[in-house]
N, C-alpha and C positions, 0 to 999 in steps of 0.2 A: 505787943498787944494783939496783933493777927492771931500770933498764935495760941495767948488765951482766949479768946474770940473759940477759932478752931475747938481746941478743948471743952471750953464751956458747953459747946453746940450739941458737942461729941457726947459728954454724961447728959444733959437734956435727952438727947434721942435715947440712950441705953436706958434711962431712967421711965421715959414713953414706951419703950419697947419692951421695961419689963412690967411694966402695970399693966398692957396689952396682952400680955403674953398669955395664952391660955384663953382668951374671951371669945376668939374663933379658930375653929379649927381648918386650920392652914399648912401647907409644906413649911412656910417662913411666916414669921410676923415681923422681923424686922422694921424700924423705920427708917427708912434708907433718906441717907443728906444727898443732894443730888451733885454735891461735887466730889465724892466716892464714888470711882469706877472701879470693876477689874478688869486689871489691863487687858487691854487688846477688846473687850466686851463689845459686843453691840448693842447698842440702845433704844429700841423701839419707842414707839409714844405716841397717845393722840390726846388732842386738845380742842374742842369747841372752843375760839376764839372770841367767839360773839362779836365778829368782823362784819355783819351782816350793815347794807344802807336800807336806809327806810327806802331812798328813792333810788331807782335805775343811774346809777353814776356819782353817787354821791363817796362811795367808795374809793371809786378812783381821784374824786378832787380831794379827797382826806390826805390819801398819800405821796399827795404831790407835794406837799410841804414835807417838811423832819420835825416835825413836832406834835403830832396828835396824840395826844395823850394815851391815849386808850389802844393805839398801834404802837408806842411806844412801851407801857405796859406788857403786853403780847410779846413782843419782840426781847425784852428785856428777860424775861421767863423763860424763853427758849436758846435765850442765852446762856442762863443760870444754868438748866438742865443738859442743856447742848447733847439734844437725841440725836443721831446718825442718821435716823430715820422716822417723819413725823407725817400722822394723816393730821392737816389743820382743817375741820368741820367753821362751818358759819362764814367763810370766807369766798363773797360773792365771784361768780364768776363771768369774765369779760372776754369776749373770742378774740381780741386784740391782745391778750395777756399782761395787760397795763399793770394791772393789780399785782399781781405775781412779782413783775419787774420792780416797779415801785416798792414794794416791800422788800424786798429783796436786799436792793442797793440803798433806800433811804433812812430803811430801819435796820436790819439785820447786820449789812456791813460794818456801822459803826458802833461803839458801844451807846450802850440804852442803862444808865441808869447804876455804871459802873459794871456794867460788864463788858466780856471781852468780845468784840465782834465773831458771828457765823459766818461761813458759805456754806450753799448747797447746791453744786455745780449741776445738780438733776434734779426736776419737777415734774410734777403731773399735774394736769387740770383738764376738766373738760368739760362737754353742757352736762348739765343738771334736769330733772321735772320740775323744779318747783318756780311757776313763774312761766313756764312754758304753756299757752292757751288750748286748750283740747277742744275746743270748740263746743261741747258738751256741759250739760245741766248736771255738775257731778253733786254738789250741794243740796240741792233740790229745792232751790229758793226761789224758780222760775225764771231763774233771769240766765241768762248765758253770757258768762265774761266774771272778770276780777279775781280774785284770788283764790276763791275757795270751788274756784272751776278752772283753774291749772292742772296740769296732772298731779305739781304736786303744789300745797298751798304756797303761793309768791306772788309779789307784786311786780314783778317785774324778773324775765327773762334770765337767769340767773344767782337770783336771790338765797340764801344760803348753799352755797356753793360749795365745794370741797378743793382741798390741795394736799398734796404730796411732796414734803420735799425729803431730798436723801443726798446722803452722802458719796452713794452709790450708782451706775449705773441702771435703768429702767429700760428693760428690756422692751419697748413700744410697740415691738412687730407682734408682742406673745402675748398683750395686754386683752382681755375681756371683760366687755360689758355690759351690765343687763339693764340699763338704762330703757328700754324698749317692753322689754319683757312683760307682757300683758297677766294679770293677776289671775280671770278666768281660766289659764292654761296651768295653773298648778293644781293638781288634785287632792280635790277636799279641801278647797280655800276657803276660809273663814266668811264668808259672802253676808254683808251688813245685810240684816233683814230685819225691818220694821215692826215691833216689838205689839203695835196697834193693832195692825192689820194679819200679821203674819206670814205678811208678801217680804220681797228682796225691796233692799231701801232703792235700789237704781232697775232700773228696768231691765232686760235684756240688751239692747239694744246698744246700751251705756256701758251697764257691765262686761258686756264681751270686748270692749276696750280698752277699759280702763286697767294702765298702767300699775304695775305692784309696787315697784320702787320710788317713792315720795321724792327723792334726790336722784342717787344711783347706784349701784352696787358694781365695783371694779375687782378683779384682780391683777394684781398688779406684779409680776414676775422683778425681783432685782438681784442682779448680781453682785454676790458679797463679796470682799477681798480674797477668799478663801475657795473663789471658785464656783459653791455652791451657789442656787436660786433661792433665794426663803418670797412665797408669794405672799403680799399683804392683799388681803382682802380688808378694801372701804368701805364702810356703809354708815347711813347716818340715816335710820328708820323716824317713821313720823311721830310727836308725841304721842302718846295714848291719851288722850283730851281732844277739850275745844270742837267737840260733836254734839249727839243728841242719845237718845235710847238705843240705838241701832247701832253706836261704840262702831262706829266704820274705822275713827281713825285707832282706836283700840285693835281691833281685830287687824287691820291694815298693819301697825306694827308686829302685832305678835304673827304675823306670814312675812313680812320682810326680815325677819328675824329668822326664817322656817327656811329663809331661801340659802343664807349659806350652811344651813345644817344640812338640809337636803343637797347642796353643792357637795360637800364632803361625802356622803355615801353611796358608794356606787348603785348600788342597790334602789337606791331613789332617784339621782341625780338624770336620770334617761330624759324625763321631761324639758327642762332648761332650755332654754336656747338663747345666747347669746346676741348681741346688735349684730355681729356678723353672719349669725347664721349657722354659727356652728353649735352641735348640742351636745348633753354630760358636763359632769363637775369634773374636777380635780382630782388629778394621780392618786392613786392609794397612799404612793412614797414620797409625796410632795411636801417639802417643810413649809409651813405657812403661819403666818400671826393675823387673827382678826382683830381689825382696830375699828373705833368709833365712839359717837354718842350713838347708842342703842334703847333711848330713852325708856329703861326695861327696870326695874330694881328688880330683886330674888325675890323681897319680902314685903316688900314695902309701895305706895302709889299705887297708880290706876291703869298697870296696863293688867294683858288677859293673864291669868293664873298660869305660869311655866313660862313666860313667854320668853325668858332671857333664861332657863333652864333649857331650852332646847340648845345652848352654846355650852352653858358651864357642864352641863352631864353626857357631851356629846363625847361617844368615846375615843373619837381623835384630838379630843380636845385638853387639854390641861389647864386645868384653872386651878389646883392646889393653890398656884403661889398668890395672895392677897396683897396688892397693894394697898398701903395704908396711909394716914397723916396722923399728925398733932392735932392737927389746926384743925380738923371735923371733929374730934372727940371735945375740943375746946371750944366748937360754937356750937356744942348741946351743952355747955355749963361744966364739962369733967364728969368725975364720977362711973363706976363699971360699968351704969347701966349705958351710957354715951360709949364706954368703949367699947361695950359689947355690940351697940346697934349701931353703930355708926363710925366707925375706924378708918371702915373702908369707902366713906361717902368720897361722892368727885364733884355734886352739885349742892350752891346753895341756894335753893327755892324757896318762895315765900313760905313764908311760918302762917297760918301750922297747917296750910295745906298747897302744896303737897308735902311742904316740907324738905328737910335737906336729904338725900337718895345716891344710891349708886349708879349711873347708868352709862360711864364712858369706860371703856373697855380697853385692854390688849391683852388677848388670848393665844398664847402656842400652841402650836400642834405638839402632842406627845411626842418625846424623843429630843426634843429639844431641850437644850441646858438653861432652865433659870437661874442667873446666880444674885441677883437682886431686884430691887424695883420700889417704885414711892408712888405717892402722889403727891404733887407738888402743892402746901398747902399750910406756909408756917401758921404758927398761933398767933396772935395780936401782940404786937407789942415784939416780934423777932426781925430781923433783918427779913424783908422780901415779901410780906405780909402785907405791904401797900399794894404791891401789886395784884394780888387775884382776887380783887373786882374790879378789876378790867373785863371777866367774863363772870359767867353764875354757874359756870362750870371747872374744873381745877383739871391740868395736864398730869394725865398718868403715864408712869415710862414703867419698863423692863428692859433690864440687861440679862442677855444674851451671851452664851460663849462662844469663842472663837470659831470653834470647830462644829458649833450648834448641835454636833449630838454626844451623848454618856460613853 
Protein backbone atom coordinates (compact mmCIF):
# COMPACT_ATOMS: atom_id res chain seq x y z
CA UNK A 1 0.00 0.00 0.00
CA UNK A 2 3.10 2.50 0.68
CA UNK A 3 3.97 2.06 -2.33
CA UNK A 4 0.63 2.81 -4.09
CA UNK A 5 0.40 5.64 -1.71
CA UNK A 6 4.08 6.83 -3.24
CA UNK A 7 2.79 6.38 -6.76
CA UNK A 8 -0.44 8.00 -6.38
CA UNK A 9 1.26 11.03 -4.87
CA UNK A 10 3.72 10.90 -7.58
CA UNK A 11 0.93 11.48 -10.80
CA UNK A 12 -1.05 14.02 -8.50
CA UNK A 13 2.03 16.25 -8.47
CA UNK A 14 3.12 15.50 -12.41
CA UNK A 15 -0.73 15.99 -13.03
CA UNK A 16 -0.29 19.80 -10.61
CA UNK A 17 2.69 20.36 -12.42
CA UNK A 18 1.47 19.95 -15.65
CA UNK A 19 -1.54 22.19 -15.39
CA UNK A 20 0.83 24.74 -13.81
CA UNK A 21 3.08 24.46 -16.37
CA UNK A 22 3.46 27.60 -18.43
CA UNK A 23 1.15 30.03 -16.00
CA UNK A 24 4.66 31.58 -14.82
CA UNK A 25 7.48 32.09 -16.11
CA UNK A 26 10.14 30.27 -14.18
CA UNK A 27 13.61 28.12 -14.70
CA UNK A 28 11.24 25.08 -13.13
CA UNK A 29 7.71 24.81 -12.26
CA UNK A 30 8.11 21.56 -10.85
CA UNK A 31 6.07 20.60 -7.69
CA UNK A 32 8.50 18.99 -5.66
CA UNK A 33 7.12 16.13 -2.92
CA UNK A 34 9.45 16.89 -0.11
CA UNK A 35 10.65 13.44 0.30
CA UNK A 36 12.42 13.55 -3.17
CA UNK A 37 15.99 14.67 -2.82
CA UNK A 38 18.99 14.65 -5.04
CA UNK A 39 21.38 12.81 -3.49
CA UNK A 40 23.90 14.49 -1.59
CA UNK A 41 21.63 18.04 -2.20
CA UNK A 42 21.45 20.68 0.22
CA UNK A 43 18.28 21.76 1.40
CA UNK A 44 17.77 25.28 2.34
CA UNK A 45 14.38 26.54 3.89
CA UNK A 46 12.49 29.15 5.94
CA UNK A 47 9.53 29.05 7.78
CA UNK A 48 7.64 31.51 10.02
CA UNK A 49 6.56 29.23 12.65
CA UNK A 50 4.12 31.45 14.29
CA UNK A 51 5.95 30.22 17.58
CA UNK A 52 5.53 33.60 18.84
CA UNK A 53 3.89 34.01 23.16
CA UNK A 54 1.44 36.51 23.60
CA UNK A 55 3.39 36.83 27.11
CA UNK A 56 7.22 37.02 27.97
CA UNK A 57 7.58 33.22 28.86
CA UNK A 58 4.88 31.67 27.84
CA UNK A 59 6.87 30.00 25.25
CA UNK A 60 9.14 28.52 27.12
CA UNK A 61 6.36 26.88 29.61
CA UNK A 62 4.71 25.48 26.24
CA UNK A 63 7.70 23.56 25.52
CA UNK A 64 8.30 22.11 28.64
CA UNK A 65 5.76 19.64 28.18
CA UNK A 66 5.75 17.05 24.62
CA UNK A 67 2.66 17.81 23.67
CA UNK A 68 1.62 21.27 22.21
CA UNK A 69 0.01 20.97 19.61
CA UNK A 70 0.92 23.71 17.58
CA UNK A 71 5.00 22.88 18.49
CA UNK A 72 4.11 19.74 17.51
CA UNK A 73 2.61 20.66 14.24
CA UNK A 74 6.02 22.74 13.36
CA UNK A 75 8.16 20.07 14.36
CA UNK A 76 6.46 17.47 12.59
CA UNK A 77 6.82 19.59 9.04
CA UNK A 78 10.33 19.87 9.55
CA UNK A 79 10.46 16.58 9.76
CA UNK A 80 8.54 15.85 6.82
CA UNK A 81 10.91 18.18 4.88
CA UNK A 82 14.02 17.65 6.84
CA UNK A 83 16.05 20.94 5.44
CA UNK A 84 19.83 20.83 6.32
CA UNK A 85 19.53 24.18 6.89
CA UNK A 86 16.38 26.30 8.34
CA UNK A 87 15.93 30.20 9.34
CA UNK A 88 12.65 29.43 11.87
CA UNK A 89 11.02 33.22 11.91
CA UNK A 90 8.28 33.95 14.96
CA UNK A 91 10.38 31.86 17.29
CA UNK A 92 10.61 33.95 20.55
CA UNK A 93 13.84 34.56 21.71
CA UNK A 94 15.31 33.69 25.50
CA UNK A 95 19.02 34.74 26.37
CA UNK A 96 18.90 31.50 28.45
CA UNK A 97 18.30 29.41 25.22
CA UNK A 98 15.51 27.35 26.94
CA UNK A 99 13.49 27.63 23.94
CA UNK A 100 15.91 26.43 21.41
CA UNK A 101 16.86 23.52 23.80
CA UNK A 102 13.36 22.56 24.56
CA UNK A 103 12.41 22.25 21.05
CA UNK A 104 15.09 20.69 20.04
CA UNK A 105 15.06 17.64 22.34
CA UNK A 106 11.13 17.60 23.24
CA UNK A 107 10.02 17.98 19.82
CA UNK A 108 12.44 17.43 17.09
CA UNK A 109 14.13 14.42 18.65
CA UNK A 110 11.24 12.27 18.65
CA UNK A 111 8.94 11.61 16.02
CA UNK A 112 5.89 14.13 15.63
CA UNK A 113 3.10 12.86 13.94
CA UNK A 114 4.71 9.82 12.27
CA UNK A 115 7.85 11.07 11.36
CA UNK A 116 11.22 10.37 11.73
CA UNK A 117 13.09 12.24 14.36
CA UNK A 118 15.77 15.42 13.40
CA UNK A 119 19.00 16.74 14.85
CA UNK A 120 20.69 19.79 14.33
CA UNK A 121 23.85 19.66 16.16
CA UNK A 122 24.32 23.78 15.32
CA UNK A 123 21.96 26.76 16.04
CA UNK A 124 21.82 30.37 15.89
CA UNK A 125 19.85 32.82 18.04
CA UNK A 126 20.28 35.90 19.28
CA UNK A 127 18.41 39.38 20.58
CA UNK A 128 16.02 40.76 18.34
CA UNK A 129 14.33 44.79 18.27
CA UNK A 130 11.15 43.85 18.68
CA UNK A 131 10.09 44.06 22.27
CA UNK A 132 13.29 45.82 23.08
CA UNK A 133 12.28 49.51 24.81
CA UNK A 134 13.89 52.57 22.98
CA UNK A 135 12.74 54.77 25.35
CA UNK A 136 11.28 56.90 22.52
CA UNK A 137 7.72 58.18 21.37
CA UNK A 138 8.25 56.06 18.10
CA UNK A 139 4.21 55.79 17.48
CA UNK A 140 3.39 59.11 18.22
CA UNK A 141 0.74 58.34 20.55
CA UNK A 142 2.13 60.52 23.39
CA UNK A 143 2.74 58.11 25.63
CA UNK A 144 6.48 56.43 25.92
CA UNK A 145 6.49 52.59 26.48
CA UNK A 146 4.44 49.33 25.10
CA UNK A 147 4.83 48.01 22.05
CA UNK A 148 4.42 50.18 19.39
CA UNK A 149 7.53 52.08 20.97
CA UNK A 150 10.00 49.13 20.88
CA UNK A 151 12.47 49.45 18.30
CA UNK A 152 10.62 46.95 16.87
CA UNK A 153 6.89 46.27 17.55
CA UNK A 154 6.89 43.47 20.93
CA UNK A 155 5.51 43.07 24.04
CA UNK A 156 8.08 41.77 25.47
CA UNK A 157 11.92 41.61 25.01
CA UNK A 158 12.19 38.96 22.44
CA UNK A 159 9.14 38.50 20.95
CA UNK A 160 9.10 37.18 17.36
CA UNK A 161 12.44 36.09 17.44
CA UNK A 162 14.48 34.16 14.80
CA UNK A 163 16.41 30.83 14.79
CA UNK A 164 18.86 29.12 12.74
CA UNK A 165 19.28 25.55 12.83
CA UNK A 166 21.74 23.60 10.34
CA UNK A 167 23.10 20.69 9.91
CA UNK A 168 26.25 22.30 9.43
CA UNK A 169 28.82 24.10 11.34
CA UNK A 170 28.18 28.22 11.88
CA UNK A 171 31.08 29.92 11.65
CA UNK A 172 30.24 32.41 15.07
CA UNK A 173 33.59 34.21 14.99
CA UNK A 174 32.50 35.59 10.89
CA UNK A 175 28.78 36.03 11.90
CA UNK A 176 27.43 39.87 11.21
CA UNK A 177 24.76 41.87 12.45
CA UNK A 178 22.93 44.75 11.91
CA UNK A 179 20.66 44.61 14.69
CA UNK A 180 21.90 48.24 15.75
CA UNK A 181 21.96 49.66 12.54
CA UNK A 182 20.17 53.02 12.73
CA UNK A 183 17.73 53.66 9.59
CA UNK A 184 18.78 57.66 9.16
CA UNK A 185 22.33 56.25 8.10
CA UNK A 186 21.19 54.68 4.85
CA UNK A 187 21.04 57.16 2.08
CA UNK A 188 17.82 58.18 0.74
CA UNK A 189 15.80 56.37 3.34
CA UNK A 190 12.30 56.09 2.71
CA UNK A 191 11.68 58.79 5.95
CA UNK A 192 7.60 58.35 7.01
CA UNK A 193 6.38 61.92 6.50
CA UNK A 194 3.09 63.01 7.42
CA UNK A 195 0.93 63.22 4.49
CA UNK A 196 -1.13 66.44 6.64
CA UNK A 197 1.33 68.48 7.33
CA UNK A 198 4.18 67.71 5.09
CA UNK A 199 6.80 67.39 7.98
CA UNK A 200 8.69 63.86 8.98
CA UNK A 201 6.06 61.59 10.92
CA UNK A 202 9.00 61.38 14.00
CA UNK A 203 11.02 64.47 14.61
CA UNK A 204 14.65 64.57 14.25
CA UNK A 205 15.57 63.87 17.38
CA UNK A 206 13.74 60.41 17.18
CA UNK A 207 14.52 59.73 13.80
CA UNK A 208 18.31 59.98 14.05
CA UNK A 209 17.64 56.85 16.15
CA UNK A 210 15.62 54.90 15.17
CA UNK A 211 16.58 51.53 14.30
CA UNK A 212 16.04 49.99 10.45
CA UNK A 213 15.83 46.50 11.38
CA UNK A 214 12.24 45.59 13.15
CA UNK A 215 13.91 41.99 14.27
CA UNK A 216 17.57 41.74 12.72
CA UNK A 217 19.41 41.26 9.83
CA UNK A 218 22.23 38.34 10.26
CA UNK A 219 24.76 36.82 8.01
CA UNK A 220 25.46 33.98 8.88
CA UNK A 221 28.64 32.25 7.28
CA UNK A 222 28.23 28.05 7.45
CA UNK A 223 30.57 25.51 6.47
CA UNK A 224 29.34 22.97 4.02
CA UNK A 225 30.54 19.43 3.91
CA UNK A 226 32.30 20.32 0.82
CA UNK A 227 34.43 22.82 2.34
CA UNK A 228 32.84 25.88 0.77
CA UNK A 229 30.89 28.94 3.07
CA UNK A 230 27.35 29.53 1.55
CA UNK A 231 26.38 32.76 3.75
CA UNK A 232 22.61 32.92 4.79
CA UNK A 233 21.57 36.03 5.17
CA UNK A 234 18.13 36.26 7.89
CA UNK A 235 15.83 38.88 7.83
CA UNK A 236 12.27 38.91 8.84
CA UNK A 237 11.24 42.88 7.76
CA UNK A 238 8.08 44.52 9.26
CA UNK A 239 4.66 43.98 7.84
CA UNK A 240 3.60 46.72 5.52
CA UNK A 241 0.48 47.53 7.67
CA UNK A 242 -1.06 48.33 11.13
CA UNK A 243 0.13 52.27 10.49
CA UNK A 244 -1.33 55.37 9.48
CA UNK A 245 -1.01 57.71 6.22
CA UNK A 246 2.56 58.06 6.69
CA UNK A 247 2.97 53.96 5.68
CA UNK A 248 6.17 54.14 8.26
CA UNK A 249 5.79 50.44 8.69
CA UNK A 250 5.41 50.35 4.74
CA UNK A 251 8.32 52.30 3.77
CA UNK A 252 10.27 50.67 6.99
CA UNK A 253 9.78 47.32 5.11
CA UNK A 254 10.41 48.16 1.68
CA UNK A 255 14.32 49.74 3.23
CA UNK A 256 14.90 46.69 5.30
CA UNK A 257 14.39 44.84 2.33
CA UNK A 258 17.02 47.73 0.44
CA UNK A 259 19.41 46.73 3.30
CA UNK A 260 20.51 43.24 1.90
CA UNK A 261 20.40 44.58 -1.81
CA UNK A 262 22.58 47.25 -0.87
CA UNK A 263 24.64 44.58 1.22
CA UNK A 264 25.41 42.81 -2.06
CA UNK A 265 26.85 45.74 -4.15
CA UNK A 266 29.77 46.96 -3.65
CA UNK A 267 29.16 49.99 -5.02
CA UNK A 268 26.53 50.69 -2.48
CA UNK A 269 27.36 48.58 0.33
CA UNK A 270 30.17 51.56 1.93
CA UNK A 271 27.48 52.84 4.28
CA UNK A 272 26.53 49.73 6.41
CA UNK A 273 27.92 49.17 9.43
CA UNK A 274 27.53 46.35 11.39
CA UNK A 275 27.05 45.71 15.66
CA UNK A 276 30.72 45.34 15.59
CA UNK A 277 31.76 47.99 13.82
CA UNK A 278 32.88 46.88 10.89
CA UNK A 279 31.62 48.49 7.49
CA UNK A 280 30.65 47.10 3.64
CA UNK A 281 28.69 44.23 2.41
CA UNK A 282 29.77 40.98 1.17
CA UNK A 283 32.42 39.51 -1.23
CA UNK A 284 31.62 39.92 -4.84
CA UNK A 285 32.47 35.93 -4.79
CA UNK A 286 30.52 35.06 -1.76
CA UNK A 287 27.91 32.16 -2.33
CA UNK A 288 24.99 33.17 -0.18
CA UNK A 289 21.07 32.25 0.05
CA UNK A 290 18.60 34.91 1.53
CA UNK A 291 15.94 33.37 3.60
CA UNK A 292 12.95 34.94 5.38
CA UNK A 293 9.34 36.29 5.76
CA UNK A 294 9.95 39.45 3.77
CA UNK A 295 6.40 40.26 4.20
CA UNK A 296 6.79 41.82 0.37
CA UNK A 297 4.47 40.11 -2.46
CA UNK A 298 5.73 41.05 -6.36
CA UNK A 299 2.17 41.96 -7.11
CA UNK A 300 0.08 41.81 -4.78
CA UNK A 301 -0.76 43.46 -0.71
CA UNK A 302 0.27 46.60 0.62
CA UNK A 303 3.74 47.00 0.79
CA UNK A 304 5.71 49.95 -1.27
CA UNK A 305 5.73 49.31 -5.19
CA UNK A 306 9.29 47.18 -5.99
CA UNK A 307 9.90 46.50 -2.60
CA UNK A 308 10.57 42.76 -2.70
CA UNK A 309 11.91 43.47 -6.60
CA UNK A 310 14.82 45.12 -5.07
CA UNK A 311 15.82 40.95 -4.32
CA UNK A 312 14.17 39.02 -7.20
CA UNK A 313 15.90 41.50 -9.95
CA UNK A 314 18.89 41.99 -7.99
CA UNK A 315 21.60 40.83 -10.35
CA UNK A 316 23.49 38.66 -7.94
CA UNK A 317 20.48 37.31 -7.31
CA UNK A 318 18.54 34.25 -8.84
CA UNK A 319 15.07 33.89 -8.46
CA UNK A 320 14.27 32.02 -11.76
CA UNK A 321 13.52 28.87 -9.76
CA UNK A 322 9.61 29.34 -8.17
CA UNK A 323 8.68 27.49 -5.56
CA UNK A 324 5.31 26.29 -5.85
CA UNK A 325 2.34 24.11 -4.05
CA UNK A 326 -0.97 22.30 -4.77
CA UNK A 327 -2.44 23.42 -1.77
CA UNK A 328 -2.42 27.57 -2.78
CA UNK A 329 -3.82 26.85 -6.10
CA UNK A 330 -6.42 24.65 -4.05
CA UNK A 331 -7.36 27.27 -1.50
CA UNK A 332 -8.31 29.85 -4.31
CA UNK A 333 -10.94 27.08 -5.64
CA UNK A 334 -8.58 25.58 -8.78
CA UNK A 335 -8.77 26.86 -11.93
CA UNK A 336 -5.70 28.84 -14.20
CA UNK A 337 -6.57 31.75 -12.96
CA UNK A 338 -5.56 30.31 -9.10
CA UNK A 339 -2.73 28.74 -10.83
CA UNK A 340 -1.61 31.62 -12.61
CA UNK A 341 -1.90 34.12 -9.28
CA UNK A 342 -1.19 32.09 -6.76
CA UNK A 343 1.08 28.79 -7.15
CA UNK A 344 3.75 30.36 -5.65
CA UNK A 345 1.68 31.68 -2.36
CA UNK A 346 3.64 30.72 1.22
CA UNK A 347 0.78 32.75 3.33
CA UNK A 348 -2.77 32.24 4.10
CA UNK A 349 -4.30 35.64 5.23
CA UNK A 350 -7.46 36.54 5.80
CA UNK A 351 -9.74 36.64 2.87
CA UNK A 352 -10.14 39.02 1.12
CA UNK A 353 -7.90 41.34 2.52
CA UNK A 354 -5.06 40.91 2.29
CA UNK A 355 -5.56 37.77 1.07
CA UNK A 356 -3.41 34.75 0.43
CA UNK A 357 0.45 36.29 -0.83
CA UNK A 358 3.90 35.40 -1.48
CA UNK A 359 6.24 36.82 0.93
CA UNK A 360 8.68 34.01 2.60
CA UNK A 361 11.56 33.56 0.60
CA UNK A 362 14.93 31.51 -0.28
CA UNK A 363 16.94 33.26 -2.76
CA UNK A 364 20.59 31.99 -4.24
CA UNK A 365 23.00 33.96 -5.34
CA UNK A 366 23.75 33.39 -9.09
CA UNK A 367 26.11 30.47 -9.83
CA UNK A 368 24.59 28.30 -7.62
CA UNK A 369 22.92 25.08 -8.73
CA UNK A 370 19.09 24.80 -8.02
CA UNK A 371 18.04 21.44 -8.63
CA UNK A 372 14.65 21.66 -6.97
CA UNK A 373 12.51 23.15 -4.38
CA UNK A 374 8.45 23.29 -2.92
CA UNK A 375 6.56 24.84 -0.66
CA UNK A 376 5.31 22.72 1.72
CA UNK A 377 1.63 22.89 1.43
CA UNK A 378 -0.63 19.62 0.51
CA UNK A 379 -4.34 20.26 -0.57
CA UNK A 380 -7.06 19.41 1.87
CA UNK A 381 -7.81 16.22 2.20
CA UNK A 382 -3.76 14.69 1.33
CA UNK A 383 -1.44 13.25 3.99
CA UNK A 384 0.19 16.37 5.99
CA UNK A 385 -2.55 18.95 5.29
CA UNK A 386 -3.51 19.06 8.96
CA UNK A 387 -0.66 20.25 9.67
CA UNK A 388 -0.10 23.82 8.12
CA UNK A 389 -2.24 25.65 10.31
CA UNK A 390 -0.07 25.47 12.83
CA UNK A 391 1.25 28.76 11.15
CA UNK A 392 -0.49 31.26 8.44
CA UNK A 393 2.50 30.99 6.83
CA UNK A 394 3.87 27.52 4.76
CA UNK A 395 7.87 26.36 4.90
CA UNK A 396 9.70 26.93 1.59
CA UNK A 397 12.75 24.86 0.88
CA UNK A 398 15.46 24.68 -2.11
CA UNK A 399 17.76 22.12 -2.86
CA UNK A 400 20.94 22.88 -3.56
CA UNK A 401 23.92 20.83 -5.27
CA UNK A 402 26.71 19.44 -3.89
CA UNK A 403 29.25 21.23 -5.38
CA UNK A 404 26.94 24.59 -5.36
CA UNK A 405 28.33 25.77 -8.58
CA UNK A 406 27.56 24.76 -12.75
Amino acid sequence: MAGIDRLRRGLLLALAATALGGCVSTRSNRLADPAVRTPDSIRVATFNAALAGEGDGELISRLAVDFDEQAMAIGAILQRVRPDIVLINEFDHDPEGRNVRRFLTRYLARSLHGGEPIEYPHHYTAPVNTGEPSGLDLDRDGIVGGPGDAWGFGRFPGQYGMLVLSRFPIDRAAVRSFRQFRWAEMPGALRPMDPATGQPFQPDAVWSQLRLSSKSHWDLPITLPNGRTLHLLAAHPTPPAFDGPEDRNGRRNHDEIRLWADYLDPARAGYLRDDAGASGGLAVDADFVIVGDYNADPTRGGSVPGAIQQLLDHPRVDARFLPQSAGAVAAQGGGSRAQREHAADTADFRDPTPGNLRVDYVLPSRGLTVRGGGVYWPPVGEDGADLVTASDHRLVWLDLAPTLKD
